[in-house]
BAMAR-452507 format. One line per field, with one value per residue (C-alpha): chain; x, y, z; residue number from 0; residue in one letter. Coordinates in steps of 0.25 Angstrom, whole numbers. Example, Ala and Ser with C-alpha at 12.3 -4.5 7.8 and 13.67 -1.06 7.14 Angstrom:
cadena: [A, A]
xx: [49, 55]
yy: [-18, -4]
zz: [31, 29]
num: [0, 1]
residuo: [a, s]
This chain:
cadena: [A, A, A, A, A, A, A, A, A, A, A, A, A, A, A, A, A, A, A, A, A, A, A, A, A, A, A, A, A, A, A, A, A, A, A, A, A, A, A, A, A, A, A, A, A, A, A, A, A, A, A, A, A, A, A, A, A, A, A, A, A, A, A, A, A, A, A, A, A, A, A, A, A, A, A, A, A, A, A, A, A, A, A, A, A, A, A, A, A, A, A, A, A, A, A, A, A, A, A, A, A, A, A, A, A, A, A, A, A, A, A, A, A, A, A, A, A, A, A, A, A, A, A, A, A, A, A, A, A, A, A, A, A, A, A, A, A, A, A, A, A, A, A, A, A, A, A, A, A, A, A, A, A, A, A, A, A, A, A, A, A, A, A, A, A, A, A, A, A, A, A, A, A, A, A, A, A, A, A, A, A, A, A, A, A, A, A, A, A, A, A, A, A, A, A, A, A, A, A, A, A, A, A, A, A, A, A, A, A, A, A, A, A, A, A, A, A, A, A, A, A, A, A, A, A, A, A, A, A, A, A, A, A, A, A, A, A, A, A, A, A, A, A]
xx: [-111, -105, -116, -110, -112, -126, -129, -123, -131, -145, -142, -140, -153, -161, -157, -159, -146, -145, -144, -146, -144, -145, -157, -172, -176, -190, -181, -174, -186, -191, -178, -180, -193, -188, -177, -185, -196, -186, -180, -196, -196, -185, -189, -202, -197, -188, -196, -209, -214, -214, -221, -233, -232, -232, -240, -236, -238, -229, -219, -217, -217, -204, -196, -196, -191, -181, -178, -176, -165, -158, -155, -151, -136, -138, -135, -146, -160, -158, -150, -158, -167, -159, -161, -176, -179, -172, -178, -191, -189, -187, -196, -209, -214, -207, -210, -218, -211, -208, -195, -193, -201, -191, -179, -186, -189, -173, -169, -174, -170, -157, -157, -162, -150, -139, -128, -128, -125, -127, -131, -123, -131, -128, -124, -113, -107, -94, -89, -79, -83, -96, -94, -85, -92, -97, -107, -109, -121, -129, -126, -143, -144, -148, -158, -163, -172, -186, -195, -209, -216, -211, -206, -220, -224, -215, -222, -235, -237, -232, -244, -254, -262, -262, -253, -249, -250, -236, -231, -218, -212, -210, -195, -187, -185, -174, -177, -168, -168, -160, -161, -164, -161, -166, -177, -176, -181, -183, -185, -187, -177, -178, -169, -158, -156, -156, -146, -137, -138, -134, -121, -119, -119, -109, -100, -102, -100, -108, -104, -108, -121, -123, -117, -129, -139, -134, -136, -149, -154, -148, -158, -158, -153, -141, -137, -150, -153, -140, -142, -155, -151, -141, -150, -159, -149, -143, -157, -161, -148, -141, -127, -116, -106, -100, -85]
yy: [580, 592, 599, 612, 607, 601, 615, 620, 610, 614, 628, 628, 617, 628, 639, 631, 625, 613, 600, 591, 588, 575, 581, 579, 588, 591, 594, 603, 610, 615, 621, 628, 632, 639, 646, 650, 654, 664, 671, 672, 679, 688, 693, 696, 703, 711, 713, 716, 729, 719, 710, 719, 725, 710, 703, 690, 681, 689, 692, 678, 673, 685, 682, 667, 668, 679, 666, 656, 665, 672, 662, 666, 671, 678, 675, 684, 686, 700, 698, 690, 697, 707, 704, 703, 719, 715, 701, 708, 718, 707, 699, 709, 719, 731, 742, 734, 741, 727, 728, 742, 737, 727, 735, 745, 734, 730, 745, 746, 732, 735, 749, 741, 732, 742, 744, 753, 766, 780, 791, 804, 817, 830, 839, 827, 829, 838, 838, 848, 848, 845, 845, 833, 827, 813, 804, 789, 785, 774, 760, 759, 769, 764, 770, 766, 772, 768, 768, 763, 770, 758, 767, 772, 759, 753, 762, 759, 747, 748, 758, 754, 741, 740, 742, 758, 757, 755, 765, 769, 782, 794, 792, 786, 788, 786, 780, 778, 768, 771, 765, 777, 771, 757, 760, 758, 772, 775, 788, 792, 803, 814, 815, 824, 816, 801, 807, 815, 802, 794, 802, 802, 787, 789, 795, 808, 822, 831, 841, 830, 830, 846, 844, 835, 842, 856, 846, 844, 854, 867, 875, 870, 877, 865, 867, 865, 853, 845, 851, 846, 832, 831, 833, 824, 811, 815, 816, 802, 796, 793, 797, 790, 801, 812, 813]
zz: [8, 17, 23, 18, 5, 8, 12, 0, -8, 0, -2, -18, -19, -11, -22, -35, -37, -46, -37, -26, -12, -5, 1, 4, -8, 1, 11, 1, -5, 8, 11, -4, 0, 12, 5, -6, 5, 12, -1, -4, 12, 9, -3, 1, 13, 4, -6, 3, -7, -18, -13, -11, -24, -33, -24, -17, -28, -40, -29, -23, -38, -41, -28, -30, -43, -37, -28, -38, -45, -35, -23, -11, -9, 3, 18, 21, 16, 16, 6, -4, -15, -19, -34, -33, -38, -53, -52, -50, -61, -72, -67, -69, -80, -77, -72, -61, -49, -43, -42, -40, -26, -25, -26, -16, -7, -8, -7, 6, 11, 8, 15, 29, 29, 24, 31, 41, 40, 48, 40, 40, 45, 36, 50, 50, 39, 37, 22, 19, 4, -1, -16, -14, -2, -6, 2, 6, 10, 17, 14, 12, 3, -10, -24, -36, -47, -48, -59, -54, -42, -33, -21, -20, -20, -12, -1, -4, -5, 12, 14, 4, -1, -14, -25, -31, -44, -52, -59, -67, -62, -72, -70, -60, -47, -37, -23, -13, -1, 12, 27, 37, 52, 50, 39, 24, 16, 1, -5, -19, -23, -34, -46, -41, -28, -36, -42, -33, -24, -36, -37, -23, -21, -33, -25, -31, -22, -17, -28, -38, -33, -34, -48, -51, -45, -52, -66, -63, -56, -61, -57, -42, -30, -29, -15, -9, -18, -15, 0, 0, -6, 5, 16, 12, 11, 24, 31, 24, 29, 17, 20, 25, 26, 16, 11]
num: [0, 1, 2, 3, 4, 5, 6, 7, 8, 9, 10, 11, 12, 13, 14, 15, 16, 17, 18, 19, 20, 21, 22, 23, 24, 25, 26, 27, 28, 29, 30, 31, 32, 33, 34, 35, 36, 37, 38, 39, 40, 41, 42, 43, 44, 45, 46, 47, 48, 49, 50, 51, 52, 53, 54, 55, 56, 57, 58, 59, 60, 61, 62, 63, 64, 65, 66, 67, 68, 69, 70, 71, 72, 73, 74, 75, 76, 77, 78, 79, 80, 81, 82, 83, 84, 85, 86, 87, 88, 89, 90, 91, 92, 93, 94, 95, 96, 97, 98, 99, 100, 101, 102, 103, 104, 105, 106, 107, 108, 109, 110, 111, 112, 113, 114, 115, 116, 117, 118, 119, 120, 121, 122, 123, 124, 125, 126, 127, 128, 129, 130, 131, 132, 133, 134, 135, 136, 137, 138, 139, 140, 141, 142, 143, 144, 145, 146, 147, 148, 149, 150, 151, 152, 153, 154, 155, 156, 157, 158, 159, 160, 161, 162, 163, 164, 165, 166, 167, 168, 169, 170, 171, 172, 173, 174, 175, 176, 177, 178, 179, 180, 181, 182, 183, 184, 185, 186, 187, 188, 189, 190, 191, 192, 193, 194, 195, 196, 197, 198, 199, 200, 201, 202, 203, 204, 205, 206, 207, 208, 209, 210, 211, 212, 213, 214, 215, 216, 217, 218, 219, 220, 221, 222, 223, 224, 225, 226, 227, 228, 229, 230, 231, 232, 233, 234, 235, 236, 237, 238, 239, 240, 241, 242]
residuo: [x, x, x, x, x, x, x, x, x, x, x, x, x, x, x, x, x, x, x, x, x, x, x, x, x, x, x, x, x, x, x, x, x, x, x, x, x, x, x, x, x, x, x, x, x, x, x, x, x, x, x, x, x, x, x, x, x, x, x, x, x, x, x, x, x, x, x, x, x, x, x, x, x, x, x, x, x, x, x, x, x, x, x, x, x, x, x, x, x, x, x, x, x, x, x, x, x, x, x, x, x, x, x, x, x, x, x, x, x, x, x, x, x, x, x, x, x, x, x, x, x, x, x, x, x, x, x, x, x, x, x, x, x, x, x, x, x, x, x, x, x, x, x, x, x, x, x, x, x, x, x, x, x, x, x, x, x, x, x, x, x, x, x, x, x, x, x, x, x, x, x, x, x, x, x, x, x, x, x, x, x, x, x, x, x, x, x, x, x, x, x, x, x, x, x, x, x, x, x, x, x, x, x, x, x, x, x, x, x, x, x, x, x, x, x, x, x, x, x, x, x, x, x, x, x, x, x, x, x, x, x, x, x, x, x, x, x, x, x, x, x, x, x]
């Protein structure tokens, strides 16, 4: 045998494949054990907050069954996992936040090892028409909707012993994640920036967005709400340039 197709053969053994390899099978199975032993490492580094909230025993239980559906494909072990919030959330009774953690814990992640990208300050920009001006934004930037009160308990369960209590929200709630400098951030954002930034990620102008925010909120003071939306995004960093 070629020893790239030993490697091959080792490789596919390591991840479940059906088959044999001219080997020392205790040989092979410490070198199972390892690889197994590392995705269960990187997922636990990932999925830290997860950890915390199921307890070592449930998590261990999840992630190696994660493992023994999704082998590795990855060069790096950044990479791997990146399935782990659905498996999460058909694995347990919803609405356990779980995997609401787990994407949270992704999020951020993610944001860390975007690629980089220097923000646009607002005295920058120069836009000769702002009803059609559009925006980019940073590569980090990412948001989902959350229906359990995981984001607060994302954050205490950093500060805190203990478990908060879980809880479903009275209705959804966006958060966004973003890398300011070098650090992952998450906010929760109100309805009528969710979903201006929604339509802005869509490509949709600024006009657009007043549009919107004159839809929902038609007794509102338009320009300074769009004015102050702006602000904001500019001041957290989210913008990569405006056309």
């Amino acid at each position: 045998m070629k020893l790239i197709d030993l490697q091959r053969a080792l490789l596919a053994s390591l991840a479940g494949a059906e088959g044999s390899i001219a080997a020392d099978p205790r040989g092979v199975r410490v070198y199972a054990n390892n690889h197994r032993g590392q995705l269960l490492g990187a997922l636990r580094e990932t999925y830290e907050r997860v950890a915390r909230w199921l307890g070592d025993d449930v998590f261990e239980a999840l992630a190696l069954g994660f493992i023994d559906e999704n082998p590795s494909a990855a060069w790096s072990l950044n990479d791997y996992g990146h399935g782990f919030p659905d498996f999460v959330a058909n694995a347990l009774l919803q609405p356990d936040p779980a995997a609401e953690l787990a994407w949270l814990d992704h999020a951020l992640r993610q944001a860390f090892y975007a690629r980089d990208a220097s923000p646009l300050t607002l005295r920058a920009v120069v836009v000769a028409d702002w009803e059609q001006a559009t925006f980019t934004f940073v590569p980090s930037l990412r948001f989902r909707h959350l229906h359990t009160k995981a984001a607060a308990i994302w954050s205490a369960l950093s500060t805190v012993e203990g478990h908060p209590a879980p809880a479903l929200l009275p209705a959804p709630v966006a958060v966004r994640v973003w890398r300011s400098n070098l650090a992952p951030r998450f906010v929760s954002m109100p309805p009528h920036e969710t979903a201006c930034l929604d339509l802005a990620m869509a490509g949709g102008t600024f006009g657009d967005l007043c549009a919107l925010l004159a839809a929902q909120q038609p007794d509102a003071d338009i320009a300074a709400v769009a004015g102050q939306l702006l602000r904001e995004w500019f001041e957290d960093g989210l913008v990569a340039s405006v056309a």
